[in-house]
N, C-alpha and C positions, 0 to 999 in steps of 0.2 A: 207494261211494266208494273209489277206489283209491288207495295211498298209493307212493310212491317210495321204495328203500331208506334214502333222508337222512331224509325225513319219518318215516317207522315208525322209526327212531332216537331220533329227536328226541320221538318220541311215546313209546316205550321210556322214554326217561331223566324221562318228564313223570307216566305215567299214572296215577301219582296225587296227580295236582296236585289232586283236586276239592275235599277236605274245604280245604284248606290257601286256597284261593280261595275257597271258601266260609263257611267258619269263619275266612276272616278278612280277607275282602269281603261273606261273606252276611250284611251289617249294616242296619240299619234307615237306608237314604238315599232319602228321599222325592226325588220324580224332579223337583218344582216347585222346589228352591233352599230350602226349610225348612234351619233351623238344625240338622244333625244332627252324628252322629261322637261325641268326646269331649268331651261339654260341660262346661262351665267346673264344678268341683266348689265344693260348699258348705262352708263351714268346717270343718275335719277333726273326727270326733270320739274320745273317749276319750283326751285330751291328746294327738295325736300331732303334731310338727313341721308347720309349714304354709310350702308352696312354693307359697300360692294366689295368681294374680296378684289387684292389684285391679279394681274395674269397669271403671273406668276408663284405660287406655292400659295398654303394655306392665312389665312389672317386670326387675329386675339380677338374678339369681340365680348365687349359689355354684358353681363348677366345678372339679372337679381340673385344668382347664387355664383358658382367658385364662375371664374372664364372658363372658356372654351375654346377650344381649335374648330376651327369651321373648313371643309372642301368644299368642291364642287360637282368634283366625279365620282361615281362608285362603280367598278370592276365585280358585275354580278355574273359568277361562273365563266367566265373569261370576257363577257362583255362589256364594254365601256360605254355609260349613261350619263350625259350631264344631270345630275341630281345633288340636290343638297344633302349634309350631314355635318355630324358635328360632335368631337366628344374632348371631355374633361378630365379629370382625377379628383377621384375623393382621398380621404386615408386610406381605404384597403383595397381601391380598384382603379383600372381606368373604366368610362362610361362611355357606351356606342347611343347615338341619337340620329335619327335618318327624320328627313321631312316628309310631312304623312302625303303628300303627293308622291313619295319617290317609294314608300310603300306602299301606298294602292296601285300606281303605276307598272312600278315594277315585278312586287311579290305578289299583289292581288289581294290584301288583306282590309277588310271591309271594316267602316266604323261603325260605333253602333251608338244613342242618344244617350246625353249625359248633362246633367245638372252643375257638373264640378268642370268648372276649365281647366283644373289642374291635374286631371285625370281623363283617360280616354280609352275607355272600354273599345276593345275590339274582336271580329269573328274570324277564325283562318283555322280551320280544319278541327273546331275546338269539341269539347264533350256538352251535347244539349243540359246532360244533368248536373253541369257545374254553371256556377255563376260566370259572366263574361269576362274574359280577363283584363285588368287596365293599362293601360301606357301609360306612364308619367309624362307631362308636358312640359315643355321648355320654350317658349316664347320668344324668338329674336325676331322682331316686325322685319321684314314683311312674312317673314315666312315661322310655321309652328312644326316644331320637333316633337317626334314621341321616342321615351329612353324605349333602346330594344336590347338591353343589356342581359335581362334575364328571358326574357321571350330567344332569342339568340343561344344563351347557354343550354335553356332548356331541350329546344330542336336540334342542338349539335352543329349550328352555325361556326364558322370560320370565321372571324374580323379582325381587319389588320388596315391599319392607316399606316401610307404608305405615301407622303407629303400631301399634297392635295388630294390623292384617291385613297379611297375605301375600296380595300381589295373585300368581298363576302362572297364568300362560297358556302355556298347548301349543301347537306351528306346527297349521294347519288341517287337514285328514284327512279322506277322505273314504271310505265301503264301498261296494268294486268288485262285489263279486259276495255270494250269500249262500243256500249249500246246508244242505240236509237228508238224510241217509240215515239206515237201521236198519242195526244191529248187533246183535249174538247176544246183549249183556248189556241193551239198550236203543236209544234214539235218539242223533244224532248231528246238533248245528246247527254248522255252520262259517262263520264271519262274514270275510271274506277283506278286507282293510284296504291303502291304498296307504303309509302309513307310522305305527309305533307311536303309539296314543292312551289317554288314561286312561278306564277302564270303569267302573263302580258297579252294585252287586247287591243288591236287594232284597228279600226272600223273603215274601212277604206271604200269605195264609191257604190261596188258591185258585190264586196268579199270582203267578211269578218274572218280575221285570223285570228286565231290565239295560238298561242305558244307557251308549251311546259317545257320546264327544265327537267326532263324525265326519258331514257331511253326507251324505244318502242322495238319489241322482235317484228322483223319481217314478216314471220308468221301468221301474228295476231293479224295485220295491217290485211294480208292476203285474204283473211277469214271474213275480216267485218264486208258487211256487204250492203251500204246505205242508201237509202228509199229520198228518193229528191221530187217525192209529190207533198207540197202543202207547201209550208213557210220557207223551206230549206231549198232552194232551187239545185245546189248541189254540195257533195261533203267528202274531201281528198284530206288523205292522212299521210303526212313527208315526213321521214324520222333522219337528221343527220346526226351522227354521234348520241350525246345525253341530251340530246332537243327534240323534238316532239312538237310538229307545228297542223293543225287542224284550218282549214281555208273551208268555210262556209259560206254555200252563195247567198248571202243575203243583203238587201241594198242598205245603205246607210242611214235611208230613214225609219227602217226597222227597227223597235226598240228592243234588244235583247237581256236573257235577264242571266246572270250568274251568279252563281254561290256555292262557296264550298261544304261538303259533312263528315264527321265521320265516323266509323267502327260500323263500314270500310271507310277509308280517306278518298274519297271523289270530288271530283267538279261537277256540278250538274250546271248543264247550257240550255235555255230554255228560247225558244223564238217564236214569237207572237203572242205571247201573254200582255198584261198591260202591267208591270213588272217597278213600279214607283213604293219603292222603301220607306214605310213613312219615318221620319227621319226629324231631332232636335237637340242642336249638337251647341253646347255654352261655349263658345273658340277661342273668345278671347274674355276682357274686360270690355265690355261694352259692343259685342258682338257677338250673333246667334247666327246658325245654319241652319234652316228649316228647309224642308220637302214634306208634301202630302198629296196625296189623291185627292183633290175636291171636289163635291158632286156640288153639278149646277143642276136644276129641275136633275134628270134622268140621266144626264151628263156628265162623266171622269173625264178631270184635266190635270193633268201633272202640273202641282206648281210647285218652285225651287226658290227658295228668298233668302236674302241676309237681313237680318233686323239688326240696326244701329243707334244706338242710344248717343246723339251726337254730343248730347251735354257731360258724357262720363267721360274724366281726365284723363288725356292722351288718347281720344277717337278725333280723327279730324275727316270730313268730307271734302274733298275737291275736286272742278274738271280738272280733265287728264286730255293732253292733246301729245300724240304719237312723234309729232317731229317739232316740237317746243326746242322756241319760240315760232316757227314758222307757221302759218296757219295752214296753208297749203298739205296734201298728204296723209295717206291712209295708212292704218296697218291691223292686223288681229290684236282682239282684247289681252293675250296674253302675251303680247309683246310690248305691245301699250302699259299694260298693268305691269312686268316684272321689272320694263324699263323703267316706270317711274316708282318704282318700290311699294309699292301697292300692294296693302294686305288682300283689300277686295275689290270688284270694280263690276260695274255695268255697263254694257253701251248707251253711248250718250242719243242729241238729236238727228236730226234728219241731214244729209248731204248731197253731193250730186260727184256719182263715180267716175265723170270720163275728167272733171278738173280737180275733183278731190277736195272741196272747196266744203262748209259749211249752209248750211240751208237754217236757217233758225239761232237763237240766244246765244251765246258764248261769253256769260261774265266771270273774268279770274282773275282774282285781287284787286278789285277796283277797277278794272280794265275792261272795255268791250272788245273781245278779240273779234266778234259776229255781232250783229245789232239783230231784235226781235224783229220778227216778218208777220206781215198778216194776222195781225193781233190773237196768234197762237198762243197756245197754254204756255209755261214757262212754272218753274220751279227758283225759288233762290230764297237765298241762305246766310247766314251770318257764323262768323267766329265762336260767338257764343250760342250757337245751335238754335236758332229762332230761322224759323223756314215756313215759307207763303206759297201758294197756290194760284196762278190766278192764269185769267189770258192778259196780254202785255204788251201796249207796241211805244213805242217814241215818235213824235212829230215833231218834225224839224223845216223850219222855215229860215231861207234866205232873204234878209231884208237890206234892198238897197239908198243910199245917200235919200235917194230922191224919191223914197218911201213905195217904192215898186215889192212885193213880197211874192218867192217862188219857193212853193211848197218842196220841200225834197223827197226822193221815194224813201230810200232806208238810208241808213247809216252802218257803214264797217260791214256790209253783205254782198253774198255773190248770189243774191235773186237778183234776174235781170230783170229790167220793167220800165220802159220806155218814161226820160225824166231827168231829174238830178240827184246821181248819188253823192255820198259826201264819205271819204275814207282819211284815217290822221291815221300815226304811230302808232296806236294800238293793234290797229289789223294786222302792220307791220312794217319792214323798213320801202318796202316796194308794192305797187301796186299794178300785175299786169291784169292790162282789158280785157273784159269779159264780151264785147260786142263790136261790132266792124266800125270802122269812123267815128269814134268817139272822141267828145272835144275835151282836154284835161285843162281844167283854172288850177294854178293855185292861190294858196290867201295864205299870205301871213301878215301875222297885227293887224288884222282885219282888212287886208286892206290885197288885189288882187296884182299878185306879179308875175304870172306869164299866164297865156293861153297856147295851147298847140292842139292840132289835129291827130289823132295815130290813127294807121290803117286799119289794117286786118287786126283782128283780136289776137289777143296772147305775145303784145307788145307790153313789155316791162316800161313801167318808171319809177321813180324815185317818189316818197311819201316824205314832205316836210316833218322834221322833231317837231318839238315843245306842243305849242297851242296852234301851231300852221295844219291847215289839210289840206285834200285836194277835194274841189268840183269834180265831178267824172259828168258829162250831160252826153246822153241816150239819145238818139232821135228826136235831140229838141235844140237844133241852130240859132234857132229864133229867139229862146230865151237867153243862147251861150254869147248873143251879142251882145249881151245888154254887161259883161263883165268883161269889160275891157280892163288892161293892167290899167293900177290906180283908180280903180274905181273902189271904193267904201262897201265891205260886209259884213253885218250883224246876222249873228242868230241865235234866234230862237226856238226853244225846247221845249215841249210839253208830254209830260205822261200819261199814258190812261189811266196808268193805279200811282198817284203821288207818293213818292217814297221810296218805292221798290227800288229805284234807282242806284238807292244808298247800300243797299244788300250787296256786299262783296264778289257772291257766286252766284253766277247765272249760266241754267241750263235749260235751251228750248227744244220740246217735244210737239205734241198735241195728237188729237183734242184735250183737252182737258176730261177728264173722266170723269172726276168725286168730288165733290166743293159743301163741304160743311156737311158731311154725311150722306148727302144726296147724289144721284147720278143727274150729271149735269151735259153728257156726251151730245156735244153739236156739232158737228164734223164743216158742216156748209159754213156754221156762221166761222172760222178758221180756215176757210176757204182749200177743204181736202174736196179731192173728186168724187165724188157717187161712187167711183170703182171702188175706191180704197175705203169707202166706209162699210161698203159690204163685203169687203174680201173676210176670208178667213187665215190666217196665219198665225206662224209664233209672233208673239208679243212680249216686250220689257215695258217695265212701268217701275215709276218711284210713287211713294206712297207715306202719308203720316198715321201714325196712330193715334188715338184720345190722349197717352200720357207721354207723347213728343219721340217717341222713338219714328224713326226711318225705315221704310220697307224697299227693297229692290227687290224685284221680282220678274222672273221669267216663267212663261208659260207656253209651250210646243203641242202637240197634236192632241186633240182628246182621244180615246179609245176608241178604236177603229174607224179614224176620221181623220178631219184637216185640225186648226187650230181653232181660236178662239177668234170671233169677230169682234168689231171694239166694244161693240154693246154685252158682250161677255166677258170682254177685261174687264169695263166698269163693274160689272158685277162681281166678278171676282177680287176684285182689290175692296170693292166695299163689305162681301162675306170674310174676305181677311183681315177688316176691322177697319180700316183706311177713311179717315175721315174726310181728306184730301190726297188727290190722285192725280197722277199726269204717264198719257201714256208717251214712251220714247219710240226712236225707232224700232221695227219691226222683223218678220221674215228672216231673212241669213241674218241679219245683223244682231237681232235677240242672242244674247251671248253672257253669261254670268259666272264671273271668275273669282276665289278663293283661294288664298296659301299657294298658289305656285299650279295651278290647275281649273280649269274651266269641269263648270260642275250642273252641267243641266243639256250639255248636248258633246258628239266629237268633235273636234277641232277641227276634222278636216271638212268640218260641215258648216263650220260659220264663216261668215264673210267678214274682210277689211270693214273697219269701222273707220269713223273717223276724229272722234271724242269718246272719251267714258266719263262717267261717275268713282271717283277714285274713293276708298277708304283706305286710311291711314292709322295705321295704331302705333304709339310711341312705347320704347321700352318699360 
């Protein structure tokens, strides 16, 4: 395919539109009209403010400028999307406002970097020789609106609110032509369009769909005749009505790249290029989007981050646990994140999937809902945005009348490990067994009032309130006799890093990465396995800067390869400046979520998590 010097410009100023249109079109939109995008979130948890509308019809919500009417669905060309939106009245108009998820989602409209958060340039079928056109921004936490009131007029858009839905209709549009060629990094599909229409991109296991809102003749479809050697394993073109859906076999950890041009107006699909947009977007007050290609020695790695300036009024950082209060139970970031109102979020530590249980730190609000394990890295954090780095465990010992002392394993955890654990009201109101014939003491007021034996694991009981817990003792009889009811217990606590204790928020990862600028990565003394210190995978990691701002950061396959091993996240969070680093869980669970959208992989590609990293922005 030959290109013209205007075109190879315009392709210049684009070529790495893919991750940007991908990671943030490559969303889960079924092609049949299913309810998808941003669905309406559940009650927020962990007391945070709630901007949730009700079931029923639109709600008023708070604005630094006039109110606003807010939905939740929008009726795009007859189909129905749970997506945000939202419009007001000035003196001479009313104003249409979509959330920039339910525009890149929906219309395919790509953002481009910007210094002004109250402004938000964007690319969608536009002229290389004009400046980038901007959105005005509208800010309602959790979620960011761009006005499309004149973007809309200008294309000859239809908008009509209609209680809770946004009826928008596009003029009709039909694809003229529709090539294929190879290129030196991959394949190349060009979908050539008689005027700009909105797209949707589905990444499904085996088969990338997209879908234009564009009628296709029969004819054309018969003519095209597509080459399925290289990236593309196969390429089926379905026209029903004004829809136009393209099924490319490609699997889902293929990164693809899309971007629109025009004068003609096309789609160009590109597959197997290494297609990361470099990307520096101001979002809010006290929150950045960043993507770059990072070269390590000879090595491109996609990295995706939020940088969070925790000390700017009204950013707050929190764990986020998916079925709060319960500890127990998993879900996706983006269910986790929209449920608890969540501008941003990351997946949190480590867990174990068949009980859904915690592996590692979980401190929130003063609260251990998970106790540190195996003197792992841990990250925590304060109110007033002062945040430590360190590895972290607690020792707790039971000390009886008669001066007998029995070390306990953890406190508030579900590592097993033959012993005495120790679980109160913080883990939760119930505690069921994690291992066969385990003996349950409790103690309240120091002092022990019942023992029982439970059988088989995964028998519930009850966790005394206040200052009571319970003994749980592992494979150790011998010591369970020594508390008999009425028997006298004391204990005692001690830290490895004095203090940290009193930091409100606690999240455990590991190893530890970065400690005072330096790579510090010990996997053994944290007690990971050899496998896992040499694998290579996606990786998440939090991260400080020199002047206090917070990095989250996800990282997935380098060019033409697997991911980063841990000794290349360290180094990568320290070439990102990171003065201290911890990395979190990894693999399916590396997951990085924004405004109503996950923004560094598909969604149908990440796994149940079990915690996040919540960011919070106030109006």
């Amino acid at each position: 395919m030959s290109w013209t010097p205007k075109q190879k410009h315009r392709f210049e100023q684009v070529a790495w539109a893919g991750l940007n249109s991908v990671l943030l079109c490559w969303l889960s939109l079924p092609i049949g009209g299913s309810p998808v995008g941003a669905v309406p979130p559940k009650p927020p948890s962990l007391g945070q403010p709630s901007n949730v509308p009700p079931p029923n019809g639109p709600v008023m919500l708070p604005s630094s400028a006039q109110p606003w009417l807010q939905g939740r669905q929008i009726l795009l060309n007859g189909r129905i999307f749970n997506a945000a939106w939202g419009q007001w009245q000035t003196p001479t108009e009313n104003r249409i406002a979509l959330s920039e998820a339910a525009l890149m989602q929906l219309v395919g409209l790509r953002l481009l970097s910007t210094e002004n958060f109250t402004q938000q340039p964007i690319d969608w079928f536009t002229n290389p020789q004009q400046p980038p056109e901007p959105l005005t921004v509208r800010l309602a936490p959790p979620t960011r609106y761009l006005d499309i009131t004149a973007l809309a007029n200008r294309l000859g858009w239809q908008v009509q609110a209609k209680g809770d839905v946004l009826d928008l209709k596009t003029p009709n549009a039909s694809l003229v032509n529709l090539r294929q060629g190879k290129q030196p990094w991959g394949d190349r599909v060009v979908v050539d369009l008689d005027r700009p229409t909105p797209y949707q991109v589905d990444a499904q296991s085996q088969e990338l769909l997209i879908t234009l809102d564009a009628k296709t003749d029969a004819a054309l479809i018969q003519r095209f005749k597509p080459t399925t050697t290289g990236a593309i394993k196969s390429l089926k073109v379905e026209t029903a009505g004004d829809r136009t859906t393209l099924r490319l076999g490609v699997p889902i950890t293929q990164r693809p790249s899309l971007f629109t041009l025009s004068n003609p107006n096309r789609l160009v699909i590109d597959i197997g290029a290494f297609p990361l947009q470099p990307l520096d977007i101001a979002w809010g007050k006290g929150l950045r989007w960043r993507q770059q290609a990072l070269m390590l020695g000879t090595t491109r790695f996609p990295v995706v981050a939020l940088e969070i300036d925790p000390k700017q009024t009204g950013v707050r950082l929190l764990p986020v646990l998916p079925n709060f209060p319960t500890i127990a139970g998993t879900a996706s970031l983006l269910q986790t994140a929209q449920q608890s109102q969540a501008s941003g979020a990351i997946n949190g530590g480590f867990f174990n999937r068949l009980n859904q249980l915690p592996l590692g730190a979980i401190r929130l609000n003063g609260q251990w809902r998970s106790g540190p394990i195996l003197n792992r890295g841990v990250v925590a954090w304060t109110e007033q945005g002062q945040f430590r780095f360190d590895r972290y465990s607690l020792k707790e010992t039971a000390i009886l009348a008669n001066g007998q002392r029995f070390p306990l394993t953890y406190f508030n955890s579900a590592y097993v490990q033959a012993g005495i654990a120790r679980y109160n009201a913080e883990w939760g109101s119930t505690y069921t067994t994690l291992s066969d014939n385990e003996i349950l003491v409790t103690v309240q007021n120091n002092q022990v009032t019942e023992q029982k034996t439970a059988g088989k694991a995964g028998e519930t009981v009850s966790i005394p309130t206040g200052t009571a817990y319970l003994l749980v003792f592992r494979s150790n009889r011998t010591a369970a006799n020594q508390f008999t009811p009425g028997t006298t217990v004391q204990l005692d606590r001690v830290e490895s890093i004095p203090g940290l204790e009193a930091y409100p928020h606690i999240v455990g990862g590991g190893p530890l990465l970065v400690k005072n600028r330096q790579v510090v990565l010990d996997a053994a003394a944290e007690q990971f396995s050899l496998a896992f210190a040499q694998e290579r995978a996606a990786r998440s990691a939090i991260g400080q800067l020199p002047d206090g701002k917070i990095l989250l950061v996800s990282v997935h396959n380098r060019e033409g390869g697997s991911g980063p091993s841990l000794g290349e996240m360290a180094s990568i969070m320290q070439q990102l400046g990171a003065v201290d680093a911890l990395n979190l869980d990894g693999g399916s669970s590396t997951t990085l979520y924004l405004g109503g959208q996950i923004v560094d992989r598909p969604p149908r590609s990440s796994a149940r998590v079990h915690e996040a990293i919540g960011v919070f922005l106030q109006p």
